[in-house]
NUFI-359059 format. One record per residue: x, z, y of N, C-alpha, C, O in turn. Coordinates in steps of 0.2 Angstrom, whole numbers, plus 5000, padded with zeros to 4 digits. Layout:
REM residues N
XZYXZYXZYXZY ...
***
This chain:
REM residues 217
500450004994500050005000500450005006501050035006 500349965013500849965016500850025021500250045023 501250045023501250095030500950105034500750045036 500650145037500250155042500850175048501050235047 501150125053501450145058501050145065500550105066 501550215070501250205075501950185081502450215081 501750125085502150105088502150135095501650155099 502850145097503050155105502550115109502450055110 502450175113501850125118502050155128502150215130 502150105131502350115139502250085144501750045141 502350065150501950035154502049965155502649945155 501549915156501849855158501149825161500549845159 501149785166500549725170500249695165500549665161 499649695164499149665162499349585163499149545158 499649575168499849515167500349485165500449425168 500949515160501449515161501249445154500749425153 501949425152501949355147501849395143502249445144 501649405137501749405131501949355123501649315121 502549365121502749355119502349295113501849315110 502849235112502549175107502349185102501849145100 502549225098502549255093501949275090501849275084 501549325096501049355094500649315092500149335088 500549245096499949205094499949175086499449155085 500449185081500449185074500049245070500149305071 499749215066499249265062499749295056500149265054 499449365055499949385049499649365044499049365044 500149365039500049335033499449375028499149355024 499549455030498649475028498249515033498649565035 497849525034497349555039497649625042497649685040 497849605049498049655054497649675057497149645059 497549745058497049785063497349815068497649865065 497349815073497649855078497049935080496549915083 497049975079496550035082497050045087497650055087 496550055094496850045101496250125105495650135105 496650165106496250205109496450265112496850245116 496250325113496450395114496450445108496350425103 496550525108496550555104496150535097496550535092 495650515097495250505091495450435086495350425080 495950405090496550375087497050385084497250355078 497450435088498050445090497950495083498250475078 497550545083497450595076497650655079497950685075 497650675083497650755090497350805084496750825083 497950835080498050885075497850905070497750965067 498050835068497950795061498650795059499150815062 498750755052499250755048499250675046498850645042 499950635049499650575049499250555045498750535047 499250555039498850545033498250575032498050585027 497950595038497150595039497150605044496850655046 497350555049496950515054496850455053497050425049 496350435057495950355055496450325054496650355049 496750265056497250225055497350235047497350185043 497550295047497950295040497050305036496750255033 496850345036496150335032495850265031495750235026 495850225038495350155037495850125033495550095029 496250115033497050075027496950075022496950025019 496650155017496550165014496050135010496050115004 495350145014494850145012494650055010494350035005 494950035015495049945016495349935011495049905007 495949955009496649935004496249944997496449904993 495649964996495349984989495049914988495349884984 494749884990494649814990494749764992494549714989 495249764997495549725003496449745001496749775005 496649724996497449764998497849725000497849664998 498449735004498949725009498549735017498849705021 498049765018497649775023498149815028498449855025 498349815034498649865037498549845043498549785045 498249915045498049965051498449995055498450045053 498749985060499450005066498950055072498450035075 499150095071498850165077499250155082499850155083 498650135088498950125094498750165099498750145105 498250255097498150265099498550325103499050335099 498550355109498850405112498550455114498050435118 498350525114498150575116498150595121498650615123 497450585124497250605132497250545137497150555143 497350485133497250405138496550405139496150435135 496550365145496150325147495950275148496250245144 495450235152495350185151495950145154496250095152 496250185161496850165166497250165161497450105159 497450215159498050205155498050165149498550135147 497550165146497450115138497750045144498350025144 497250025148497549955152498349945154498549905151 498549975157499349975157499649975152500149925152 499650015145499950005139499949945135500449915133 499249935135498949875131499649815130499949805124 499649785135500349735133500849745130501149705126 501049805130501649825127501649865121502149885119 500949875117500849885114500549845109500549855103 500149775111500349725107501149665107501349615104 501549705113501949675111502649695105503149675103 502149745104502649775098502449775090502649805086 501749725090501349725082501849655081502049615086 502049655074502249615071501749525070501849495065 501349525074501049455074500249485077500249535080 499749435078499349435081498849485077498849485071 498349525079497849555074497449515074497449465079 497049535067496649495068495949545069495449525066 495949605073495449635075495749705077496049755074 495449705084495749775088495149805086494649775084 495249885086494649925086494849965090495349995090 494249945096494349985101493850055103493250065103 494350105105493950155107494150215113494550255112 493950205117494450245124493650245127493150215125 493650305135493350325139493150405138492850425143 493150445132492850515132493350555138493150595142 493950535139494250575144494150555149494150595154 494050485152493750475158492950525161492850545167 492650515156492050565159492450645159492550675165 492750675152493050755155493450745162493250785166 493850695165494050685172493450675176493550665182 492950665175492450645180492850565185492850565191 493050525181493150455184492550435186491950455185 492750395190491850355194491650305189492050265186 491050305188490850245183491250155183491350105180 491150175188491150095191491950065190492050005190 492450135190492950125190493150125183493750105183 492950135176492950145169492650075167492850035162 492150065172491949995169492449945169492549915164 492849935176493149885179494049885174494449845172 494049965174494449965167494449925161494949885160 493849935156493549935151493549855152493949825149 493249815157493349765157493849705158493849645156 494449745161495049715159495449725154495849685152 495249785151495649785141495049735138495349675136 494549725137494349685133494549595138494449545134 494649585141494749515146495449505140495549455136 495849555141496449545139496549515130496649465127 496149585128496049545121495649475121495849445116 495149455124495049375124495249355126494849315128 495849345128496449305133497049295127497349245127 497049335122497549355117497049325110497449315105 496449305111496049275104496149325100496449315095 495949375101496049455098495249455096495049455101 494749465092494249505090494149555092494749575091 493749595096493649665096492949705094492349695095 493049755091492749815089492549875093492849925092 492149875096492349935101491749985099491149965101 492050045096491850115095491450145102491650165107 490850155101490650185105490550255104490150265099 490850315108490750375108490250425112490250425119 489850455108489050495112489550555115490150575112 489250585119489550645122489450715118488950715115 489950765118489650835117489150845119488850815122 488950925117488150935121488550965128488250955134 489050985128489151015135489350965140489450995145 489250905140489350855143488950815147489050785152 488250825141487750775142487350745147487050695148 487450815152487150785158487650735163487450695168 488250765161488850695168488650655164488450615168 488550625157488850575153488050525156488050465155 487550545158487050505159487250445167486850405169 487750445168487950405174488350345169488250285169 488750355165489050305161488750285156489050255151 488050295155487650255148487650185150487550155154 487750195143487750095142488350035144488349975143 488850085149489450065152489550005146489449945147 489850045141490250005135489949945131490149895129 489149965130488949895129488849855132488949795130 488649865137488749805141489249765144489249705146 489749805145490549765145490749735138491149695138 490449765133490549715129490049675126490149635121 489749675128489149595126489349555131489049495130 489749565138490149525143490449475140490449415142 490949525136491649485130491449445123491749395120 490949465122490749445115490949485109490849455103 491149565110491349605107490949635104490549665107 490949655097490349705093490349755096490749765100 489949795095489849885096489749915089489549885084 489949975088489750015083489950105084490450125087 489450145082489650205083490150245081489950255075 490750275084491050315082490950375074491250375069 490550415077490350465075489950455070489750395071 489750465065489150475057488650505063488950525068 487850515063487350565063487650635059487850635053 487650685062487650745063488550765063488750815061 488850725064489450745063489950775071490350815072 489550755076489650765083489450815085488850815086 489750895086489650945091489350975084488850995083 489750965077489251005071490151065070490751045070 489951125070490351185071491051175065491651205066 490851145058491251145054491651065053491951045048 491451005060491950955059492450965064492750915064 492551005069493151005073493551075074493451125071 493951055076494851075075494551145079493951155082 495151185077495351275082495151235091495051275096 495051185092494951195101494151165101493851145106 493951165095493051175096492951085101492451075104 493451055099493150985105493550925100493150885099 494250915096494250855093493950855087493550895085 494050805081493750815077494150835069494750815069 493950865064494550895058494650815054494450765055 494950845047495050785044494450775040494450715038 493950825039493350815035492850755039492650695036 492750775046492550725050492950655052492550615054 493550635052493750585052493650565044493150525045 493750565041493450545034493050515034493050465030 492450545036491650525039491450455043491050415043 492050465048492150425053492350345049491950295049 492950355046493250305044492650255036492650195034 492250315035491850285031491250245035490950205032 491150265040490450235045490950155047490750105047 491550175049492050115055492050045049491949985051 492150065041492750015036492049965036492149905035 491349975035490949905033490849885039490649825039 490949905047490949875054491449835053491449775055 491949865051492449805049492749745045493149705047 492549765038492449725034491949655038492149605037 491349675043490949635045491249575047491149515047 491549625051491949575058492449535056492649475058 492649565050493449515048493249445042493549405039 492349475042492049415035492449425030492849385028 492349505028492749515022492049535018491449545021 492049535009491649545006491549635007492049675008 490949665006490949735006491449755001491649734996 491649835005492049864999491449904994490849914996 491649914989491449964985491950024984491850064980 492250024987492550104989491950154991491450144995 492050214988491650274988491950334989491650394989 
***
């Protein structure tokens, strides 16, 4: 089964060149997950964060499948944007499907909506500029959140039905704000609920990729 790596990620222009290279597809199905904490795996053991879990799960049906963690703990949509080039400038060929999920710390900063959207819509511009597929995770709020989080409903799909990008829900039903799936600081999620996660994420992705269903269980 191949490695689940995670690549150095740092600052570069949206507009910078990206390299020739990436426009080659790899010889078997690349996924980029692109995101913040809920990527990145924020107090986890590589081996039960998503990345490494959806590899697995795909790998039982789909094998040579490999999943590159491009997520960082505590980004934003700003910062996802800045990174973004330089973090497909470090996949060994083109994905063929980002999964995207970034914005719950823009609402904890209270970012202006308008300003997350304008974000959100330069990371996906970029992946359709790059002929990148995307997937983009959408994340409901804690309950402690839920009244700022009514200014940014709908943000994400709508920016992506702009792109032509799927939507799909991060979270399973009851697994969000449930006391026995997050970590000692009561707000990320444990390895039981990533598990969960990555079973909800693997047929959104199979979809996307017109791969046949897994029968992984």
């Amino acid at each position: 089964m191949p490695e689940t790596h995670e690549h150095a990620v740092g600052s570069m222009d949206v507009g910078d060149r990206l390299p020739m290279w990436l426009m080659t597809m790899a010889s078997t199905p690349l996924i980029l997950a692109f995101g913040d904490s809920l990527i990145a795996g924020y107090g986890l053991k590589p081996d039960e964060g998503l990345p490494a879990r959806l590899q697995r799960r795909l790998c039982a049906d789909h094998p040579g499948m490999e999943v590159v963690n491009g997520g960082v703990s505590g980004d934003t949509t700003e910062g996802a944007l800045r990174r973004l080039p330089r973090v497909l400038s470090g996949l060994p060929a083109r994905p063929d499907l980002a999964l995207v999920q970034i914005g719950p710390n823009d609402v904890l900063r209270a970012v202006p909506p308008e300003r997350m959207r304008a974000n959100l819509e330069a990371i996906l511009a970029e992946f359709e500029r790059c002929a990148i597929p995307v997937l983009l995770a959408t994340v409901a709020a804690p309950p402690f959140l839920m009244q700022r989080t009514k200014t940014y409903a709908g943000i994400h799909e709508a920016v992506a039905a702009r792109h032509g990008a799927t939507t799909c829900p991060f979270f399973p039903p009851g697994v969000l704000g449930h006391p026995d799936m997050v970590l000692w600081d009561r707000v990320h999620p444990n390895a039981r609920a990533i598990a969960l996660v990555a079973e909800q994420l693997a047929p959104a992705i199979e979809r996307a990729l017109i791969l046949p269903a897994s029968t992984a269980r």
